[in-house]
N, C-alpha and C positions, 0 to 999 in steps of 0.2 A: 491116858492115850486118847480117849473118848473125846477129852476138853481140845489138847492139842490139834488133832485132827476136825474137830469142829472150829476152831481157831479159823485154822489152814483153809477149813475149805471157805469161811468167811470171805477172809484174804482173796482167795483165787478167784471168788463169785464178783467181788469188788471191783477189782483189778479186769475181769471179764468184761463188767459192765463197762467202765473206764473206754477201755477199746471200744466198745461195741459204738458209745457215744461218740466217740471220736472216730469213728469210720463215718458216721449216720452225721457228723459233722464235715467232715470232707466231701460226703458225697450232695449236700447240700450245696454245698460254698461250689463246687462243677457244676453243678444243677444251674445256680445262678449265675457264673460265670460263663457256662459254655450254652447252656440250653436259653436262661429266662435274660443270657445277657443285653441282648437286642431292644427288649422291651424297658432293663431299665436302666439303662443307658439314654432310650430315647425319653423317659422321665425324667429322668437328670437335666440334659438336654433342653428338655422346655421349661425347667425351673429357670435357665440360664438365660438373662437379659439383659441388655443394654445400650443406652444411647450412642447412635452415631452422627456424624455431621449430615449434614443434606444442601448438596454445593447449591449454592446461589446462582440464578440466572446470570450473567456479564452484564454488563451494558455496552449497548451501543457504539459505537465508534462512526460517524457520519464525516461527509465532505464538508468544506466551504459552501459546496453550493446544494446542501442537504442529501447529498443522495448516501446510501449506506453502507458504508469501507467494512465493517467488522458487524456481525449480530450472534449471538446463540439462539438457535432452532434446539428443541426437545427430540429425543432422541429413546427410545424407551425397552429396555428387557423385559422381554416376556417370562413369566416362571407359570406354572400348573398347580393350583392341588386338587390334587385328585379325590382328595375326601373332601370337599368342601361341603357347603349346608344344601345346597341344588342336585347334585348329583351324587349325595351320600347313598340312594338307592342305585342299585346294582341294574336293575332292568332298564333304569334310565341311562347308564352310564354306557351299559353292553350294547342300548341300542342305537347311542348316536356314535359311539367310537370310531367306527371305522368309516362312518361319513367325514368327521373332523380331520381321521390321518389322511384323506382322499383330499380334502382341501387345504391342508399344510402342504400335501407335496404338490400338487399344482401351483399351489401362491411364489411357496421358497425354491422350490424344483432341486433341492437337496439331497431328498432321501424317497425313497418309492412310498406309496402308501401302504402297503406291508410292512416294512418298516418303520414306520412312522405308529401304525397300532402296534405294532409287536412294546415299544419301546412306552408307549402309555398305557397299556393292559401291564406290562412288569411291574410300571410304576403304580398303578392302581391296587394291583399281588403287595406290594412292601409298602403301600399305606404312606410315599410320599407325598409332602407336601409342599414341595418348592422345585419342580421338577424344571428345568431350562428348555425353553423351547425356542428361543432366538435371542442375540441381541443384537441391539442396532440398526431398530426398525420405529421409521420417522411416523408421524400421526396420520399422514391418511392411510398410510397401510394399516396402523391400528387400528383406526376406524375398522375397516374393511374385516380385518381379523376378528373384530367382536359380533359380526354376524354370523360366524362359523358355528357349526352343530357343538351344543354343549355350553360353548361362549357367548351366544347368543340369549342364554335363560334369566342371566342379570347379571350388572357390573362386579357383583362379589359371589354370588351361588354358581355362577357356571364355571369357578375354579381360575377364571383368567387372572393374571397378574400382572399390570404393567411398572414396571419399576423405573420413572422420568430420570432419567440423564439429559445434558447440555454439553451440546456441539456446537462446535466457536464454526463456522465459516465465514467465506471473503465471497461478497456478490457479486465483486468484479474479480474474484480473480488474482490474477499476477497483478492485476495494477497496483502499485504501490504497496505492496506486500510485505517489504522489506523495513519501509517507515511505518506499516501499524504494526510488525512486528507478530512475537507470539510468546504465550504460555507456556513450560511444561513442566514435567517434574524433574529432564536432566538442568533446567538453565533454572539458576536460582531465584534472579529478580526477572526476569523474562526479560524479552526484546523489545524494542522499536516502544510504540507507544502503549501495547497492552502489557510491557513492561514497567514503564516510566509510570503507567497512573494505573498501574493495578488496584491501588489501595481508592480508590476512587469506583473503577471499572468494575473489580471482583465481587462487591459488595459484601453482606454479611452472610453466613452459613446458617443452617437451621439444626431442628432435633429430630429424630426419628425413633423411635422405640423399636429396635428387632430382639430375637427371639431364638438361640441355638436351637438347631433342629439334626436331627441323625445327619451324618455326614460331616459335622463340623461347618456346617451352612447355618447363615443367618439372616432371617429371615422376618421382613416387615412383621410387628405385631400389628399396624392398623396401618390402611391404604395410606390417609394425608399424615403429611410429617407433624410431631407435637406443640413442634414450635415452625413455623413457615419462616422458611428464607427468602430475607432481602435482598431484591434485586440491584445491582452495581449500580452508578449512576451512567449516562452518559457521556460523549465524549463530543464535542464539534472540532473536526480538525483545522487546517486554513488550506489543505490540500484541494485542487479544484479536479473533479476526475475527467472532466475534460482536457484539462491541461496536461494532467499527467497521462493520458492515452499516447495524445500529441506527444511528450516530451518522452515515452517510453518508445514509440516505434521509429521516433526518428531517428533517438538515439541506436537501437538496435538494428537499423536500413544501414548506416553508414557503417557501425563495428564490421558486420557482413562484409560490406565494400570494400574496408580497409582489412580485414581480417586481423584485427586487435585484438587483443593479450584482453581488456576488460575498456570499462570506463562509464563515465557518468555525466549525468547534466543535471543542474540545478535553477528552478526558476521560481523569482521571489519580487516581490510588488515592493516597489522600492517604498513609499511613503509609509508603511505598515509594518514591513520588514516579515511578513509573512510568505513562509513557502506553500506557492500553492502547486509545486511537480518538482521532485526528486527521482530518479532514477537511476541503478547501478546494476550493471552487467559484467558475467563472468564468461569467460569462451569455455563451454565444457564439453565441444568437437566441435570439429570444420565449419563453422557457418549456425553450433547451434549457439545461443548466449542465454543465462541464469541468473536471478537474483543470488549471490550466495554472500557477499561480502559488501559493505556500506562504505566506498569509497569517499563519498562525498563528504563524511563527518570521522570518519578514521582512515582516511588515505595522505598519510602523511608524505611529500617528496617536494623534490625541488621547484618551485611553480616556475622559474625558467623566463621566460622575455615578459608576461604578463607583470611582472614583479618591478619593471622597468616605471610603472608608475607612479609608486615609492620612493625609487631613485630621483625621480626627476622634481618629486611634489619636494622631495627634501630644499633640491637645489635651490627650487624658487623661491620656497619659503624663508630659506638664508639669504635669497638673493645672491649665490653665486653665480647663476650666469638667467639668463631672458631668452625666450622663444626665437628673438632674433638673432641672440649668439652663434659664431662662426666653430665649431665641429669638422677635425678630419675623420672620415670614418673609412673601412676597411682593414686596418688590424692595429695593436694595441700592443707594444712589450713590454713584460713587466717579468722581477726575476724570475727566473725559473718556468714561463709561460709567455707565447702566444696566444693572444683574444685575438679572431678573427671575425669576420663579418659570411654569415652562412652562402649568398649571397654577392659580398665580394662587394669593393667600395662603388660607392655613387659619390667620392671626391670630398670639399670642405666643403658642408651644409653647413645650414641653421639648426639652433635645438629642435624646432618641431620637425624639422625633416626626418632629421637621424632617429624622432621617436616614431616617426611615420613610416618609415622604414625598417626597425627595430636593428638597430646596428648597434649588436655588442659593445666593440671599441670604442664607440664611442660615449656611450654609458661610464663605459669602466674609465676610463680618462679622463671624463668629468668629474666622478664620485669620486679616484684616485689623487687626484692633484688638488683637489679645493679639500679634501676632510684625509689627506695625508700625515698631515702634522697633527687633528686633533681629532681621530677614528670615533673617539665614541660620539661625539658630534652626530657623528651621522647614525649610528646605531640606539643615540637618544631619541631619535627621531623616531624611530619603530617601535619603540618600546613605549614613546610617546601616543602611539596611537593602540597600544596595545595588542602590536602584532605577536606579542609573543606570551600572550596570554589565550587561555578557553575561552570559549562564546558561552559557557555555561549554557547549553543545550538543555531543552526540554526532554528528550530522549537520549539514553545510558551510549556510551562508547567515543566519545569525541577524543580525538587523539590529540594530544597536548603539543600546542608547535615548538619549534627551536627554531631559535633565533640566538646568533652568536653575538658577544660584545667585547672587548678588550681585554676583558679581566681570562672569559676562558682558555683553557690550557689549551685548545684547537687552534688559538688565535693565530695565525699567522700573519705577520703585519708587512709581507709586502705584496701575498696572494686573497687575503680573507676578503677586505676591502674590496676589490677591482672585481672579484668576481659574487659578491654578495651582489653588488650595483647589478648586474643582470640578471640575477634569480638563482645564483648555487649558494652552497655551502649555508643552506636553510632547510627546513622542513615545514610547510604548511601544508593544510586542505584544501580541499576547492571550497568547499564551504568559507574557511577563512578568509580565501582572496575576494572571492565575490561578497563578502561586507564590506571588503575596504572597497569596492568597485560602487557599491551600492551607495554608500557612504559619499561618493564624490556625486554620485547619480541626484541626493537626496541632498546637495546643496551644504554635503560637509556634514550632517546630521548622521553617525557610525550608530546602527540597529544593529543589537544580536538578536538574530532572527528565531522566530518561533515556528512550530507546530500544530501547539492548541491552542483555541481562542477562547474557549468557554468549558465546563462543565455543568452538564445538565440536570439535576435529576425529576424525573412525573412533568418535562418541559420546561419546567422551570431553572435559571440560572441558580447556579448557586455561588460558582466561580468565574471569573474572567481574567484575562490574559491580555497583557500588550509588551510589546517589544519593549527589552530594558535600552535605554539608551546609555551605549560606551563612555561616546563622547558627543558632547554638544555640536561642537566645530573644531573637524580637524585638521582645519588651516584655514588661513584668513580668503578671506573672498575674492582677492586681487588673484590669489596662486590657483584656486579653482577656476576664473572665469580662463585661465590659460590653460588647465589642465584640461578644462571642457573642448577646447576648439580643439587640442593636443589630439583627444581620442576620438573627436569629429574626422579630424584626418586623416588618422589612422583607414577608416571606413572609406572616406571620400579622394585620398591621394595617395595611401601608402598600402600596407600589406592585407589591408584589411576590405579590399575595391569587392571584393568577391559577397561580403556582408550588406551590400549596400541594396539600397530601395529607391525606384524612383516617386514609392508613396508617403514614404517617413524616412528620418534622419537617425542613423543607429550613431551610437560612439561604441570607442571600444579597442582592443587590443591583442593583438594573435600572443600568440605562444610556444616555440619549439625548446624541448630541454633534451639533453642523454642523458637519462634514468642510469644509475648507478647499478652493476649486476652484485649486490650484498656484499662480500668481502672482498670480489675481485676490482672491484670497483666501475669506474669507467673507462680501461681499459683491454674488458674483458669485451664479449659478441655485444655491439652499439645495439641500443634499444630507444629507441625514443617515447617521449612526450607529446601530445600536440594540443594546443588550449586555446579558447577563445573567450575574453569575460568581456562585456559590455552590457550595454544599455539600451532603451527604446523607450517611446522618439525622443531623440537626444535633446529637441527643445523644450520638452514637456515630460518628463521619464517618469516611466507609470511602471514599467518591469524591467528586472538584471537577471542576466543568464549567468550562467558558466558551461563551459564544455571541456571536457576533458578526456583523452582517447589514446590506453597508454597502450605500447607497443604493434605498432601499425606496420603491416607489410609492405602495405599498397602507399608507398608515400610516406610522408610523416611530417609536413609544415604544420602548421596550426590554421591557416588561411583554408588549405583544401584538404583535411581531415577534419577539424575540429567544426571550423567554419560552416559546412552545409546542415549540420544539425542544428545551430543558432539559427539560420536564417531560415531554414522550415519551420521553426518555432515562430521564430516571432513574426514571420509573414501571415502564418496563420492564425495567429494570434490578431496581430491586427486588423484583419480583414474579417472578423467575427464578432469585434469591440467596434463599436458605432460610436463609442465614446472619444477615440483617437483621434478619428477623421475631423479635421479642421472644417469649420465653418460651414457644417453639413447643414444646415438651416437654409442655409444662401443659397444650397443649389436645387432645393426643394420646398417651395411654400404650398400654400393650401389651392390658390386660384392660378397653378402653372401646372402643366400637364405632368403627370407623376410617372414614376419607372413603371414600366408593363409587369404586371403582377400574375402567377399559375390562378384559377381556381384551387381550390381544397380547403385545409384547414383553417378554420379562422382565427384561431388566438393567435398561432403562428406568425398568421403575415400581417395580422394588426399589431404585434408587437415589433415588428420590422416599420412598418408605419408610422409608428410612433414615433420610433426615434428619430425616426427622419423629418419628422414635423408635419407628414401630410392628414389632411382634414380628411376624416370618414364621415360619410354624409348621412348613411344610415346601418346602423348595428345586426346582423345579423342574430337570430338567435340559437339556430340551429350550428351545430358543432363544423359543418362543411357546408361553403358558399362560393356563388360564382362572382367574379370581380367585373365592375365595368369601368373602361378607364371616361373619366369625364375633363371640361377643362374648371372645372370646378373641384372636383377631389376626386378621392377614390368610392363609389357605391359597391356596396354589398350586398348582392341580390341573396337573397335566403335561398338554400338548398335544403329540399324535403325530400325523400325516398320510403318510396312504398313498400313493404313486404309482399315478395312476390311479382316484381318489377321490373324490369333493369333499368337500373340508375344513370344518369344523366352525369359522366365522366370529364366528359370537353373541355379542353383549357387545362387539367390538374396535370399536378406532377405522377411521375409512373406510381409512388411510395403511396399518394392518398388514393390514387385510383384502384390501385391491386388492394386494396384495407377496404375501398366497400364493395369492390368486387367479391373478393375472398370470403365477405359476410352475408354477401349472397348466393353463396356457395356454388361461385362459378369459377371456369376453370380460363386463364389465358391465357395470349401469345401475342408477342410483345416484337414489334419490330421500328426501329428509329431510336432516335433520341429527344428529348426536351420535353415538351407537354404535348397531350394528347388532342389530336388533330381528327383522328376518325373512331368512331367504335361500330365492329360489324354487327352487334344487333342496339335498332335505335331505342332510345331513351323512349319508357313505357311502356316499352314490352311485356311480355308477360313471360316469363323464365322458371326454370325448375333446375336444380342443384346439379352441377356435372356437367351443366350446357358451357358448348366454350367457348369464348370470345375473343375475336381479334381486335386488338387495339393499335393504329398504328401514331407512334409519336414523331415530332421534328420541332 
């Protein structure tokens, strides 16, 4: 019994201990789970490392005439730690704290300064080390942040952390927005042109080393990234942002007037074939209008009377009929339709009347009865010029035209015909029609027009860009030198009197279509079209518009909708190109008395000088001079200004006068107009900041 029960009590003592170990194990494994879990987790945590990207600055995006469409500015998140090497002591930390939260909430005005320490004393309690204090704060405010109590002690001990991001913005703005387009993460290949040459723009990505920290945060191991990212290259557009200011608010003055559904204008240097103003507007209420949609290069519909060009370049080029051919115009039967004239007849013209007047019927009658018996004839013709092909665009979305021909199942052979001849039963762009406009502009020479002209990168080229050429000549020279006078008259005796200039010669051709309502067709609420595509100066053609203005209240011809936005374009256009003006030399030599010139600026109006041919007799060097008119040239008396003076104004325009006004820090008041004729305190004075002056102009 003695053995057995010493056995047993073996047994029991074993089996005791067993448990006991296995309590004293459980109560471990909670120890480190509930109590030591924090700590080593946050061990864990910082064993945990790895590379991430580090996005690459963009590059550039610039005008034609250099100024800056597109740049990324730095952009920076702040993070804290709190136990960093500067402020690892506690007395340091407790005695600038609540100075620091005092100057957070002042700078951000977010959060009070009580809160502001409440929330970095916690965080200094839990021994973080990536605590978020802002993001999306630009570098001089960073500047400014790093003088702050605590941040202030050095770029890495006083705990501050700026974490560099890049912010894409536009310097101008809305202007042309829509053609450089944008990045992001829902559009795959991006927009406009920071889409098209992303792989260019975006450049290469870098390496960063971060570091898990408590909270599932990760966190820079060192300030500069491992590997540095390469910045994008460059981008030189052909866009001019003068042009396109112009071509955006003229466009956007007339939608107002007419109160249109949307529309566009396009302007392009015919020799080059480069666009230097694109514009597209959406009505998103009464009177406002938005980039939202790219009509100009995905606005497919009927281009309507403009398309009459085509018609008519066909005829001549077959020689079925001559500009002095006889034409009844007024209406047109054909089965199952009436062509009429919008209008109403002006009787049996000649071909250039009926296209000077844009008379349907008489298009359609011509085109109908000569390419009757052999349709494709005349639809070889388009296809010959590649109307019903892409421009193959520099930039994504170009909407692909229709253009019908014989063979398709749409074909209707007693309606297709007659009414193709006037601009239906097709779908082009404006973009499209104005190269074929460009094309006759350019002496028969079809450019698919570009975008970019170079990329850049550290200034230097690396790529360049020129207009692919379609087609050489697309028609012989005899049919152009008629098609030219064609759309001179248009301007000069037909629908087109409204576009005209008594300083240069436009060509060119209106446009009215009824846009089709989707499946109910054209029979549903009439909407119109209204267009203008032409040229300037029609003897010399240096720029091709397009205008296009769809669903117009106020009206709806193409002459007086479409029409006032062409000709505030190109008025003002020409009257800022010194280059146009004929025979500007003759009306200005060196030893004949010169145009009366402001004082002010001197590059300014030596560069107006220049062009005009007049002899500067002496240079000024000073940045603002006064002019004397001689019968020998223009003299440039030198303009000096004292600090502490008042400046000697007389003669300048308001613009340079209030600029050195304003920098000598006076205040004024302004009454007349022209150049300045009196200032109430005289030139020499002696002035102190705030004093006011009256200037008056005429």
């Amino acid at each position: 019994m003695n053995i057995r029960a010493n056995i047993l009590l073996r047994v029991y003592l074993s089996f005791g201990l067993i448990v006991l170990l296995a309590v004293a194990v459980m109560v471990r494994l909670c120890d480190v789970q509930f109590v030591e879990g924090h700590k080593w987790r946050a061990m864990a945590d910082s064993l945990s490392t790895k590379y991430v990207n580090v996005e690459a600055a963009r590059g550039n995006i610039y005008s034609n005439d250099g100024s800056l469409l597109a740049t990324s500015v730095p952009e920076y998140e702040l993070r804290m730690d709190t136990y960093a090497g500067g402020i690892s002591d506690n007395t340091i930390f407790n005695s600038k704290v609540d100075s620091l939260a005092m100057k957070l909430s002042q700078f951000f005005g977010d959060k009070t300064p009580k809160e502001y320490s409440r929330e970095l004393r916690i965080a200094r309690r839990d021994s973080v080390r990536y605590l978020l204090i802002k993001r999306k704060v630009n570098y001089q405010d960073l500047k400014t942040i790093r003088t702050f109590p605590l941040y202030n002690i050095g770029k890495f001990s006083g705990g501050l952390m700026a974490i560099q991001q890049n912010k894409r913005i536009l310097p101008f703005q809305s202007l042309a927005a829509r053609t450089i387009g944008y990045k992001n993460e829902n559009v795959a290949n991006g927009v406009g042109l920071e889409g098209a040459y992303g792989n260019y723009i975006n450049g290469e990505s870098g390496k960063r080393l971060v570091q898990r920290i408590a909270g599932g945060v990760w966190m820079p191991v060192n300030e500069e990234a491992e590997i540095a990212p390469k910045e994008g290259a460059d981008i030189i557009s052909t866009i001019d942002i003068n042009m396109q200011d112009l071509a955006q608010s003229a466009l956007e003055k007339q939608l107002i007037a007419s109160d249109a559904d949307h529309g566009t204008v396009i302007l392009m240097e015919v020799n080059t074939g480069e666009i230097r103003a694109i514009a597209n507007y959406t009505q998103v209420a009464p009177g406002e209008y938005k980039e939202k949609f790219n009509y100009a290069i995905a606005g497919n519909q009927d281009p309507g009377s403009t398309f009459k060009l085509a018609s008519y370049m066909a005829l001549l080029e077959d020689e079925k009929v001559d500009t002095n051919t006889l034409v009844a115009t007024g209406s047109y039967k054909v089965p199952g339709k009436l062509i009429t004239d919008s209008h109403g007849s002006v009787g049996v013209v000649t071909v250039k009347r009926a296209f000077e007047v844009s008379s349907n019927a008489a298009v359609a009658y011509l085109v109908n009865t000569n390419y009757r018996d052999s349709q494709s004839k005349f639809t070889d013709h388009l296809y010959d010029w590649h109307l019903n092909e892409e421009l193959k665009l520099q930039i994504p979305g170009e909407a692909r035209p229709v253009v019908k021909n014989p063979k398709n199942k749409s074909w209707n052979k007693n309606l297709t015909l007659p009414q193709m001849a006037y601009g239906y039963e097709m779908q082009l762009t404006p973009l499209k029609m104005l190269s074929f406009y460009n094309a006759v502009a350019n002496n028969g020479k079809y450019l698919a027009p570009i975008f970019v002209k170079e990329v850049r990168r550290l200034g230097n080229p690396i790529e360049q860009f020129k207009a692919r050429v379609v087609s050489e000549k697309i028609c012989s020279d005899k049919t152009l030198t008629k098609i030219h006078a064609m759309l001179e008259g248009v301007v000069s005796e037909g629908s087109g009197k409204l576009m005209g200039s008594p300083f240069y010669k436009v060509a060119g051709k209106t446009g009215t279509a009824q846009v089709a309502d989707g499946n109910r067709g054209y029979k549903a609420k009439k909407s119109y079209q209204a267009s203008f595509c032409g040229y300037f100066p029609a003897d010399k053609p240096k720029y091709s518009i397009i205008v296009v203005i769809n669903g117009p209240k106020n009206g709806y011809y193409g002459a007086t909708v479409a029409g006032p936005v062409f000709k505030e374009i190109a008025d003002r256009i020409y009257a800022s190109d010194v280059q146009m003006y004929n025979n500007v030399n003759e009306h200005y030599v060196g030893n004949t008395k010169g145009p009366e010139a402001k004082a002010g600026q001197s590059k300014a109006v030596k560069n107006v000088y220049k062009s005009l041919g007049i002899k500067t007799l002496y240079a000024a060097k000073s940045d603002y001079f006064n002019s004397v008119d001689t019968s020998n040239g223009i003299v440039y008396e030198e303009y000096s200004s004292v600090k502490g003076m008042m400046p000697n104004v007389l003669g300048m325009g308001l613009k340079d006068a209030l600029y050195l006004l304003g920098n000598g820090g006076l205040k004024t008041r302004v009454t007349g107009s022209g150049k300045v004729i009196s200032q109430s305190i005289p030139s020499g004075t002696k002035i102190g900041k705030g004093l006011l002056v009256q200037l008056e102009l005429n």
